[in-house]
C-alpha positions as CSV (number, residue, x, y, z in Angstrom):
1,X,46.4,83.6,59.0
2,X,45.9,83.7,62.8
3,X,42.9,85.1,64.2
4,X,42.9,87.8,66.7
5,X,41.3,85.2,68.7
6,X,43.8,82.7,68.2
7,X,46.1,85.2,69.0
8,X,44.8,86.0,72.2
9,X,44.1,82.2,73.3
10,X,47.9,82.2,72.8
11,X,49.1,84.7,74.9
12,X,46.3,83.7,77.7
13,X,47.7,80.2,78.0
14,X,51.7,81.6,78.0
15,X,50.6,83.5,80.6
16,X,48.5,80.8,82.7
17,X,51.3,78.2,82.0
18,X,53.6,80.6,84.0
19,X,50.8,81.6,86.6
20,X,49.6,77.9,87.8
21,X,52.5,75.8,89.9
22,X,51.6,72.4,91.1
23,X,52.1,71.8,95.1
24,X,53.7,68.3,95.5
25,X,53.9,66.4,98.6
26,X,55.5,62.9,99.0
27,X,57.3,60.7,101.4
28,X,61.2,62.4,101.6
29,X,62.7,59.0,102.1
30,X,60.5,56.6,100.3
31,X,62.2,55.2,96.9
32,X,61.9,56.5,93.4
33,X,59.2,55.9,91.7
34,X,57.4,56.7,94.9
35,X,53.5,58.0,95.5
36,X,53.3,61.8,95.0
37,X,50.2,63.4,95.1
38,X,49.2,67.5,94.2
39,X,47.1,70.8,94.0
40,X,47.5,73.7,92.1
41,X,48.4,76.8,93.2
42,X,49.1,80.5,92.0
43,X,50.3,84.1,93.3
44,X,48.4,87.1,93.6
45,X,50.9,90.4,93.7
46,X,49.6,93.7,96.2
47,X,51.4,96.1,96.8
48,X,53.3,95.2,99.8
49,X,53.5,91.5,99.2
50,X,52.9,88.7,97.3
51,X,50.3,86.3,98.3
52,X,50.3,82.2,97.4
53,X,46.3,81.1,96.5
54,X,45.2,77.5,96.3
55,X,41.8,75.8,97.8
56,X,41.6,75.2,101.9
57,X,41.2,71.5,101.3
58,X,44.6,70.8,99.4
59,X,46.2,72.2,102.8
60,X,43.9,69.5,104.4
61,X,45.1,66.7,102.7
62,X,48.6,67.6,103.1
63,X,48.0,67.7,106.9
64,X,46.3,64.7,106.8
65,X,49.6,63.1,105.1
66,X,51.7,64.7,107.5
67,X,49.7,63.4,110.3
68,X,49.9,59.6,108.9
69,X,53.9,59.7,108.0
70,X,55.8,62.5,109.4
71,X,58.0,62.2,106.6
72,X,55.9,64.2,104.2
73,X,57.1,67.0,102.8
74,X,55.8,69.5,100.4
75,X,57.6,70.7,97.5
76,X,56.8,73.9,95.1
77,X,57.0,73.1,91.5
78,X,60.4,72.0,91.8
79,X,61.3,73.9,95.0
80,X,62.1,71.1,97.6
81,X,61.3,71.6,101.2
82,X,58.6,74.1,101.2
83,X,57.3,74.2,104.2
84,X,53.8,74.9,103.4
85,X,51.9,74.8,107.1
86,X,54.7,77.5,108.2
87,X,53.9,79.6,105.6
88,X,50.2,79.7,106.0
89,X,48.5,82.9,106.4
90,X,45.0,82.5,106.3
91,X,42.5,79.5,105.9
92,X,38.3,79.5,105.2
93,X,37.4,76.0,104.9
94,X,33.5,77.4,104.5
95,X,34.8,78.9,101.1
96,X,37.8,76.2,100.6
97,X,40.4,79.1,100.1
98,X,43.8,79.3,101.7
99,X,46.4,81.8,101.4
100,X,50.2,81.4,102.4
101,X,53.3,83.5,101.8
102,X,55.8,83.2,99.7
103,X,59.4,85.1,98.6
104,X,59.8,86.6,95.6
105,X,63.0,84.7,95.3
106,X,61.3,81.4,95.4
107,X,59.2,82.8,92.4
108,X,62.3,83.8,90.8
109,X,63.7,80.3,91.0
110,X,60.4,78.2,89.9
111,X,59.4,80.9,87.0
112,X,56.1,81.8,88.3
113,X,54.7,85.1,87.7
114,X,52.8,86.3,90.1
115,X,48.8,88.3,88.7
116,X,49.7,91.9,89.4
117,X,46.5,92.7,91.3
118,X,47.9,96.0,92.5
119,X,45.1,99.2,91.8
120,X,42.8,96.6,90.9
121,X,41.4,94.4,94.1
122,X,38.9,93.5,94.3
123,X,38.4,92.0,90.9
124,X,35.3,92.9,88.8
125,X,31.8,91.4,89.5
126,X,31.7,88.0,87.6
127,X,28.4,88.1,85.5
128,X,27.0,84.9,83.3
129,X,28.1,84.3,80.0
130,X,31.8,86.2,80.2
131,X,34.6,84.3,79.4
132,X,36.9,82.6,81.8
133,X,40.3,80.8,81.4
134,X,41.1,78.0,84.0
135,X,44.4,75.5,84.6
136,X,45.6,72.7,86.4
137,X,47.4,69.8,87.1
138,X,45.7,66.5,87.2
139,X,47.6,63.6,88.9
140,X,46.2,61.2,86.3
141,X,48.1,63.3,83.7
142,X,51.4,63.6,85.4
143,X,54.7,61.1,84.5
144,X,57.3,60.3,86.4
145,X,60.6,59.9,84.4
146,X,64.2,59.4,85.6
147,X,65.1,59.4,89.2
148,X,63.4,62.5,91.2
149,X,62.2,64.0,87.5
150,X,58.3,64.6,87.0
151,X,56.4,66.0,83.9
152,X,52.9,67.7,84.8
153,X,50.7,67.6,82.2
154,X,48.4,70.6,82.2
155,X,44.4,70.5,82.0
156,X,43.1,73.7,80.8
157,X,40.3,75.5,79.0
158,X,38.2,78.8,78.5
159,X,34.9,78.7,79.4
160,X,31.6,80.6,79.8
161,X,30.3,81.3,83.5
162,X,27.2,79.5,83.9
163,X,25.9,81.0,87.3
164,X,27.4,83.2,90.1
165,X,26.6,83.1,93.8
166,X,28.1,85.2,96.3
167,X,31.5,82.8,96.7
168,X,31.2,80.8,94.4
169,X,30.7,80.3,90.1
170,X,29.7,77.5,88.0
171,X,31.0,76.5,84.6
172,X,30.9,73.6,82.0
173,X,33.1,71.8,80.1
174,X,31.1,70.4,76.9
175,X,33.1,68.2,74.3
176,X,30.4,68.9,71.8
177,X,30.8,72.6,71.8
178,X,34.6,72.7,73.1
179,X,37.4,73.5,71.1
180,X,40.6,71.7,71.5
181,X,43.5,73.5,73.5
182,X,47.0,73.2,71.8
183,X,48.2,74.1,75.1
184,X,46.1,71.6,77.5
185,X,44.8,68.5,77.7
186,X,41.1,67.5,75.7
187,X,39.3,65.3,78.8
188,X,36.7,63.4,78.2
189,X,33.5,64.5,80.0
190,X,33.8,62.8,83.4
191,X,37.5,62.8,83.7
192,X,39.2,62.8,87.4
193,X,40.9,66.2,87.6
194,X,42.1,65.5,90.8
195,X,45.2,67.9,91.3
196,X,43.6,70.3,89.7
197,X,42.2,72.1,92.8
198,X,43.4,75.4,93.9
199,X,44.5,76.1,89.7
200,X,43.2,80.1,88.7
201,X,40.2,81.2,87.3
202,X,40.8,84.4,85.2
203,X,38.2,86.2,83.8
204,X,38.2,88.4,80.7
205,X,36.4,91.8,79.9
206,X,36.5,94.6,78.1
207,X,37.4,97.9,80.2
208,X,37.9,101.2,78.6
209,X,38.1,99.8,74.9
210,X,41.2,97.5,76.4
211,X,40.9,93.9,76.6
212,X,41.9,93.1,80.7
213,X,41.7,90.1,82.3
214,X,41.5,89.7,86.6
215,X,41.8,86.4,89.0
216,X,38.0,85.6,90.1
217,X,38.2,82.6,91.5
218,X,40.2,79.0,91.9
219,X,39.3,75.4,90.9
220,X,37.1,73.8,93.8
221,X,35.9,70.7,92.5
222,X,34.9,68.9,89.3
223,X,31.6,67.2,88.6
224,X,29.6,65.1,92.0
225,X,27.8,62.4,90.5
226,X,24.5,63.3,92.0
227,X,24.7,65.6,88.7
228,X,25.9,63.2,86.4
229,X,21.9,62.0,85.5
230,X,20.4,62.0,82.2
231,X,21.6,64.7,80.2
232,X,23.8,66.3,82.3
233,X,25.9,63.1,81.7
234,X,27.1,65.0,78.5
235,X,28.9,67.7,79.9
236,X,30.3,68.3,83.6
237,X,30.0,71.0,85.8
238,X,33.3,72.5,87.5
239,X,32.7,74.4,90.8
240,X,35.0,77.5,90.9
241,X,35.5,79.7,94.6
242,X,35.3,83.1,94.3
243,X,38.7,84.9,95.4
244,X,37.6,88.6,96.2
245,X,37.0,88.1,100.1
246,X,41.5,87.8,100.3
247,X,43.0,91.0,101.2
248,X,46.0,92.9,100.5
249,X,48.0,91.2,103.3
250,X,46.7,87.5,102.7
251,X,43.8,87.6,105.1
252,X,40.6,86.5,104.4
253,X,37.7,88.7,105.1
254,X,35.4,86.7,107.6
255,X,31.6,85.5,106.9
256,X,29.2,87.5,108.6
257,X,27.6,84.9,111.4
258,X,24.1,83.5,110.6
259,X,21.6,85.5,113.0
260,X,18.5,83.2,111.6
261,X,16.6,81.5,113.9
262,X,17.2,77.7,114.6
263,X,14.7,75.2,113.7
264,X,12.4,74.8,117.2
């Protein structure tokens, strides 16, 4: 018999699998197979618009692309000719969050659904210990088939928050502890999840007797190796950004400037 838990692990992951879109950029003319390289990205729905999320340093790595070979191009999932840096709307590279638009039509045709946030922005204060559920794609997990034809494989998991700062959460990934994700990849503990970047952070809680979940935050950056000592070599820690500064409209609410004194 399947668990209520089960049950819900089930319908989180349907719903994450339909949330999290890679963002593909390649050479347009090189030949197939040809190097492709990715982030993760999702869609935040307001009222008035819908709003494209993924970290400020994918967009950084696509420019610097661009920059080397001007025949880079992006692509959305399978949405060719995206043209990501035209669609920008705002970028914090202190916080590694960027924000660009996108159609609802273009959502229509890559079967993304978009996390109704409407009523309910800002999010609810992320507090240690509540559960989170996270996705993306890693490039080490994705196959290229027949010409122009790709399979992403997904990484994904639900785990605990570890610690909260202002922007920004901690959490683990610990094999020993871990259960297995029918619906995502089982990486061994320092696995590159390179592509990953940008994917959502949902968090769940209890509101009212219902069981809610709300976007928190996106995939930053896996474990640095500075970290990787003694017994922290049995688990790694995954930096997530916190989302709640992006407004209605896409904008990022700005950092208050450091008054401090200077050293001297």
């Amino acid at each position: 018999m399947t668990s209520d838990a089960e049950r819900l692990s089930r319908q989180v992951a349907s719903l994450l699998l339909k949330v999290a879109r890679p963002l593909v950029w390649h050479d347009r003319v090189g030949g197939w197979p040809k190097q492709l390289h990715n982030g993760t990205c999702f869609f935040l729905r307001f009222e008035r618009t819908i709003v494209g999320v993924t970290a400020n340093h994918v967009i950084d790595l696509f420019e610097s692309a661009v920059a080397t070979n001007p025949y880079t191009v992006c692509q959305l999932s399978d949405l060719l000719g995206f043209d990501l840096l035209a669609a920008i709307i705002a970028r914090d590279p202190r916080r590694d969050i960027a924000t660009f638009e996108v159609p609802e039509p273009a959502l229509d045709r890559i079967g993304a659904t978009p996390l109704d946030c409407r009523g309910d922005w800002p999010p609810p204060e992320p507090q240690p210990g509540q559960v989170l559920s996270v996705c993306g794609f890693p490039e080490l997990m994705r196959i290229a088939g027949p010409y122009l034809a790709v399979e992403f494989g997904v990484w994904g998991a639900h785990p605990a928050v570890q610690g909260v700062t202002r922007d920004e959460i901690l959490i683990t990934f610990d094999p020993i502890i871990a259960e297995p994700e029918t619906w995502a990849a089982f990486p061994l503990v320092g696995s590159n999840l390179s592509g990953c970047s940008g994917g959502p952070a949902i968090m769940h809680t209890d509101l009212n007797g219902l069981h809610r979940w709300f976007p928190v935050a996106l995939i930053a950056g896996g474990p640095r190796e500075e970290e990787k000592q003694g017994a922290a070599g049995e688990f790694d820690m995954i930096r997530l950004r916190r989302i709640d500064s992006i407004r209605s409209d896409g904008s990022i609410e700005q950092l208050a400037e450091d008054t401090g004194w200077l050293p001297g």
